[in-house]
C-alpha positions in Angstrom: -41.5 -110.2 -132.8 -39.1 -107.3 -132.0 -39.1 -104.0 -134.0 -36.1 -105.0 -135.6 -37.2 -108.0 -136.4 -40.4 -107.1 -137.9 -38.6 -104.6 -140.2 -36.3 -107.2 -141.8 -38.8 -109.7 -142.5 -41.3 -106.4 -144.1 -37.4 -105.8 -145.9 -37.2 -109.4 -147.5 -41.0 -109.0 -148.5 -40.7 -105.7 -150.2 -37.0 -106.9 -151.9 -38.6 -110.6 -153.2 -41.6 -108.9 -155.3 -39.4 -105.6 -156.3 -37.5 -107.8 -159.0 -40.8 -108.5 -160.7 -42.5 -105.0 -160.4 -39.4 -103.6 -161.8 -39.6 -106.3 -164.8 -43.0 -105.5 -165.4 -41.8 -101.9 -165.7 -38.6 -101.2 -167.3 -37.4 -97.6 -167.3 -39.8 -96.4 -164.3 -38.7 -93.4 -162.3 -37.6 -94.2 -158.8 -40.2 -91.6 -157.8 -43.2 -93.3 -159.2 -41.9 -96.7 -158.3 -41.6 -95.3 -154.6 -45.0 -94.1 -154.8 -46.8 -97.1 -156.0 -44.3 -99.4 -153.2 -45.3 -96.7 -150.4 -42.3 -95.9 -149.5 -40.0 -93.3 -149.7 -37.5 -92.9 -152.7 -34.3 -93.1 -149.8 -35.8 -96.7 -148.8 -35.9 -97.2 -152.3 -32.8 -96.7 -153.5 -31.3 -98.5 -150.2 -33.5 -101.5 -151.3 -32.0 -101.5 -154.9 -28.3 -101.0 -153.3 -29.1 -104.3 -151.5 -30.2 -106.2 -154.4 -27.5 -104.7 -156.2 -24.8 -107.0 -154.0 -27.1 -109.9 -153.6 -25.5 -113.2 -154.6 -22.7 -115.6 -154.5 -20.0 -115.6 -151.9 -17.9 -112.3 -152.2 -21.5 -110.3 -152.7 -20.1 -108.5 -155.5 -22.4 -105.5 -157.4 -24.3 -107.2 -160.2 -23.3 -110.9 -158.9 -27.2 -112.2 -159.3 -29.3 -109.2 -159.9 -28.2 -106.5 -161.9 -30.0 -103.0 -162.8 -29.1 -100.1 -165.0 -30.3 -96.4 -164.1 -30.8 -93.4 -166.3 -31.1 -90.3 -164.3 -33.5 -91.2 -161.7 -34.7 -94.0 -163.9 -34.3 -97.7 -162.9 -34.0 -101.2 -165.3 -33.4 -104.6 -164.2 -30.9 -105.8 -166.9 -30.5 -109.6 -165.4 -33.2 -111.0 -162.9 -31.4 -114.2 -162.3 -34.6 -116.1 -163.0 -36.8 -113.9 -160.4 -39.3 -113.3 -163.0 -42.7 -114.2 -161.3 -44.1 -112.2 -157.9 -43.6 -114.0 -154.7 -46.6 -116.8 -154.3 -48.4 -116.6 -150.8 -48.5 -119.1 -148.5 -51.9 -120.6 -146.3 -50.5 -118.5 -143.3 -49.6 -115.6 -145.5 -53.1 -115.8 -147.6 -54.9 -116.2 -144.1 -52.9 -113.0 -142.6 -53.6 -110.6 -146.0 -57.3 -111.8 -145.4 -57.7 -110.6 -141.7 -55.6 -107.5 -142.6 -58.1 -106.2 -145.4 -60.7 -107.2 -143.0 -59.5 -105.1 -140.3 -59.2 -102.2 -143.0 -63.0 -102.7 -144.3 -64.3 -102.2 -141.0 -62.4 -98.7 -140.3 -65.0 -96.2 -139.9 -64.3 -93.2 -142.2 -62.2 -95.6 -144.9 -62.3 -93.4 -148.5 -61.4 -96.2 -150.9 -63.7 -99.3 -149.6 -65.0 -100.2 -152.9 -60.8 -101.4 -153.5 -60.9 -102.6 -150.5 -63.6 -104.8 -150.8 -62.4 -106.1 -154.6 -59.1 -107.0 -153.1 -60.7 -108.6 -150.2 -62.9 -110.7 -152.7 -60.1 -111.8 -154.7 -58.0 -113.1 -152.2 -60.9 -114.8 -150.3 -61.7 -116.6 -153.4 -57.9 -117.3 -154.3 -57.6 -118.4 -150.6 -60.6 -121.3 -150.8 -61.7 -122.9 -147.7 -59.1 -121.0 -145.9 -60.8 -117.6 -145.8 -63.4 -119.3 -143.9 -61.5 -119.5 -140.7 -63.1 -117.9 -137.6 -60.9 -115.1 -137.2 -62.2 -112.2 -134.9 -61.5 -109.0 -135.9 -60.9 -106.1 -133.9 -60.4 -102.7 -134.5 -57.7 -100.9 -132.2 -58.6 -98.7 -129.5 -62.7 -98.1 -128.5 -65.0 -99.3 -131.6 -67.7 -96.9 -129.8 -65.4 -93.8 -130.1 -64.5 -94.5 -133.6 -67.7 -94.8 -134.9 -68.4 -91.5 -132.5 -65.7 -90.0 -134.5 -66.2 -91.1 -137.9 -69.5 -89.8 -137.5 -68.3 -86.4 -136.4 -66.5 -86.2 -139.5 -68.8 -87.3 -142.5 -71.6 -84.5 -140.6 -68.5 -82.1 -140.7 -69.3 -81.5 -137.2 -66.7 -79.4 -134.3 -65.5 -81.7 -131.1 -65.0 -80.6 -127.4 -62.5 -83.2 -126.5 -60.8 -84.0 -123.3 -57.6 -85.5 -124.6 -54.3 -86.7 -122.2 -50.7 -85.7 -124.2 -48.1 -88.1 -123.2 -45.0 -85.8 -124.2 -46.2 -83.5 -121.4 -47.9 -85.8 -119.1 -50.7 -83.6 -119.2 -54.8 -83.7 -119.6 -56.0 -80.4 -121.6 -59.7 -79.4 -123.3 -59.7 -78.3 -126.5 -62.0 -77.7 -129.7 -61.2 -79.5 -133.2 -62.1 -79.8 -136.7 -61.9 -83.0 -137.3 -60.5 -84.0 -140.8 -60.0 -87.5 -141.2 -59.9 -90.8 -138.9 -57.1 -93.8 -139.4 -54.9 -96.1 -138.2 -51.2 -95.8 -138.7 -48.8 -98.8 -137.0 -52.1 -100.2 -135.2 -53.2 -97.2 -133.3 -56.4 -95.5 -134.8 -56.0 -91.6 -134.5 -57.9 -88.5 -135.1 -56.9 -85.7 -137.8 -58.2 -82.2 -136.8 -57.6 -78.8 -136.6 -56.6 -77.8 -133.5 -57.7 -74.4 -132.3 -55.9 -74.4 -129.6 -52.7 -75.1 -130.9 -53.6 -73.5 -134.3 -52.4 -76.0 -136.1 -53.3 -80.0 -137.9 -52.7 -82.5 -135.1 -53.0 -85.9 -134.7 -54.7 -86.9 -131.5 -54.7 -91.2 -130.4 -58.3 -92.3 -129.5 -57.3 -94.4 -127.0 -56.2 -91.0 -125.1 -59.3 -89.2 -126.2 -61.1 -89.2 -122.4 -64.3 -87.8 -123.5 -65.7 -86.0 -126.2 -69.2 -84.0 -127.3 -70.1 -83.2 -130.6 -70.8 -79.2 -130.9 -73.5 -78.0 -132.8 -71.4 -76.1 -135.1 -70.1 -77.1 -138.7 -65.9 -78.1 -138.3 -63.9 -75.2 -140.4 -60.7 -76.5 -140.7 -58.9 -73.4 -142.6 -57.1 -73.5 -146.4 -53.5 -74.9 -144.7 -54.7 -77.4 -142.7 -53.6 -80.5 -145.1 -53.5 -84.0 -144.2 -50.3 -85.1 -142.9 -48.3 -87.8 -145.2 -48.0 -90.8 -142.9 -46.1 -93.5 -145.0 -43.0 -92.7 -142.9 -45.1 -92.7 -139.4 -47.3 -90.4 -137.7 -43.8 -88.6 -136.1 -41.8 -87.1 -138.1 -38.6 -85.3 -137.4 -38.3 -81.9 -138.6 -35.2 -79.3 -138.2 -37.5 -77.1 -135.9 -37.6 -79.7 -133.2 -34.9 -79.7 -130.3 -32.2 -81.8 -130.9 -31.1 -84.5 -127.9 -27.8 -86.9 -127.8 -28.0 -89.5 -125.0 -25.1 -91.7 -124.3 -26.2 -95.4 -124.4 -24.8 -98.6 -123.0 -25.8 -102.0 -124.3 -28.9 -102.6 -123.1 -30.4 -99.2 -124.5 -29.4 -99.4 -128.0 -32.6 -100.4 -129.0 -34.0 -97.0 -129.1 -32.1 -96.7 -132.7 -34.0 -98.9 -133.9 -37.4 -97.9 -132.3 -37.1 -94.0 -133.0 -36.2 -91.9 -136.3 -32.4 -90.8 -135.2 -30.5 -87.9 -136.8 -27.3 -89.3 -135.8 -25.7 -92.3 -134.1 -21.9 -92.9 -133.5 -20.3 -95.3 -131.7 -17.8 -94.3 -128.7 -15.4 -96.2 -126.5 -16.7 -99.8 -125.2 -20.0 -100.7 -125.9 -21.0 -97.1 -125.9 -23.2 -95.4 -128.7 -23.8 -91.7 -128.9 -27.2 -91.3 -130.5 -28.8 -87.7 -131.7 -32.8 -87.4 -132.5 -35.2 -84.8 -132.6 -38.0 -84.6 -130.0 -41.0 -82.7 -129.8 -40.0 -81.2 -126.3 -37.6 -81.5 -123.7 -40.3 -82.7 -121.2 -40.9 -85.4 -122.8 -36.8 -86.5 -123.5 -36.1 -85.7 -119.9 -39.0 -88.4 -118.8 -37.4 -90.5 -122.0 -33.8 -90.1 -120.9 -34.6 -91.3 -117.2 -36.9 -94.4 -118.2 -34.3 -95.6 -120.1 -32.6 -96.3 -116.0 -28.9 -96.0 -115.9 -27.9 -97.4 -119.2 -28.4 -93.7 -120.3 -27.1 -90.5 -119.7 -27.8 -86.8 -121.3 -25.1 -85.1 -123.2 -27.3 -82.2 -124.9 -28.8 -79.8 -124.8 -27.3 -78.1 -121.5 -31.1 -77.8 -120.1 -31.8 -81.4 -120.7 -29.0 -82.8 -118.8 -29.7 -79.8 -116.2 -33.3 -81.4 -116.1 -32.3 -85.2 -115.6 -29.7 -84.1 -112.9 -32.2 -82.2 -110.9 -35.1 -85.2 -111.2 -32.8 -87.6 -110.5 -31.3 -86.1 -107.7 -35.3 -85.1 -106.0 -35.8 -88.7 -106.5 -33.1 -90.3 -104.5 -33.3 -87.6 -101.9 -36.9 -89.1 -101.4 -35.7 -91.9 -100.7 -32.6 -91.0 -98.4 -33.2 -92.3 -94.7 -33.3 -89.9 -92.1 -30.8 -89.3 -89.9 -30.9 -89.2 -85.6 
């Protein structure tokens, strides 16, 4: 299933039970109803714009659902008969079960006791069902994060040898390790970097080696865990700011990464601005994307592309007598 895809049928999931939790809970702050959802309060209100038009031909506001809001409070005044939560189905039942699975055998996991209760309660809701053989797997090396989940409950420093995409590069470095999880089906580790001075969030799977110092981990006051609802990358207004020029075939990156800005030009052409956490790493992004793509800005970017692109097809220029 595509990325777009996936995100419309997680949409009609999270819009077919939101009638019912708002029943349940007349008068409940958008802010607390985003919280318990995990999501943000922009999806949110989105989500209840949606509703809002849902209906008969026409799609009118208020056709089939309608809601009343007080300040940054929400009601459902008519549900349209959308008064119990949405029932599971065998597959569904079956998925939740291997999903909770998955999550009780993350090494590190805070809340396992819930885990576990949930777990129990769908198994026995799910009958025979539960019983499937189903093998679980945990992403990335199970070795390395039990290695690593270990490192953190002794509150013990790393050496890692870890390989950063954006720069194409393989550095050493010390942590503090904070936290291990998985976010989007890639397990990661939370630490302190000293290196960078600052939290970062480093992908086991690019974790090359690692020894356990004998020192305590010392993560300072401001090292906080990073809120991940919205993704492990998150755009911020320090970041440089790129707009490519797309054709057909390369629109998908709007729907893959967070964009700041997308417009569409002449023909099938889109103009699409995002934030990037260096220009290495948008100059190697620009050029994958193959001639369905050109850089617009910044000035350096497009200076970068132009000069790779041109090295590249002078390597392959024949000779002359």
């Amino acid at each position: 299933m595509s990325g777009g895809a996936r995100n419309s049928a997680d949409r009609l999931a999270r819009l077919l039970n939101l009638v019912p939790y708002l029943l349940a809970r007349p008068g409940i702050a958008i802010a607390e109803a985003a919280a318990d959802l995990g999501v943000s309060e922009k999806q949110l209100r989105e989500d209840l714009e949606l509703l809002w038009v849902c209906g008969l031909p026409g799609y009118g506001p208020g056709d089939l659902i309608d809601m009343a809001f007080d300040g940054d409070r929400v009601t459902i005044t008519y549900d349209a008969g959308i008064d119990r939560p949405l029932r599971l189905t065998p597959d569904e039942a079956l998925a939740l079960v291997v999903a909770l699975r998955l999550l009780a055998e993350t090494p590190g996991l805070a809340n396992r006791d819930a885990v576990d209760r949930a777990l129990a309660k769908i198994e026995n809701a799910a009958g025979e069902l539960a019983d499937a053989p189903v093998a679980v797997r945990l992403p990335g090396n199970s070795d390395r994060l039990v290695a690593l989940s270990g490192a953190v409950e002794r509150r013990r420093a790393l050496r890692i040898t870890y390989y950063t995409a954006t720069r194409d590069e393989t550095t050493d470095r010390v942590v503090d390790p904070m936290r291990v999880l998985v976010v989007s089906g890639h397990a990661y580790l939370e630490a302190w970097c000293r290196r960078a001075e600052a939290v970062r969030m480093f992908r086991v799977d690019r974790i090359d080696a690692m020894t356990e110092l004998d020192e305590p981990a010392a993560p300072p006051p401001q090292a906080q865990p990073t809120d991940v609802r919205e993704g492990i990358f998150q755009p911020t207004a320090d970041l440089p700011l790129i707009t490519v020029r797309v054709g057909r075939a390369a629109r998908w990156i709007t729907e893959y990464y967070p964009c700041e800005r997308v417009t569409r030009g002449p023909g099938e052409e889109w103009l699409v601005s995002l934030r990037v956490t260096d220009l290495d790493w948008a100059r190697r992004f620009v050029l994958g994307l193959g001639p369905d793509a050109v850089a617009v800005s910044p000035p350096e970017l497009v200076a970068a592309v132009r000069d790779q692109a041109t090295a590249a097809l002078q390597a392959y220029a024949v000779p002359t007598a």
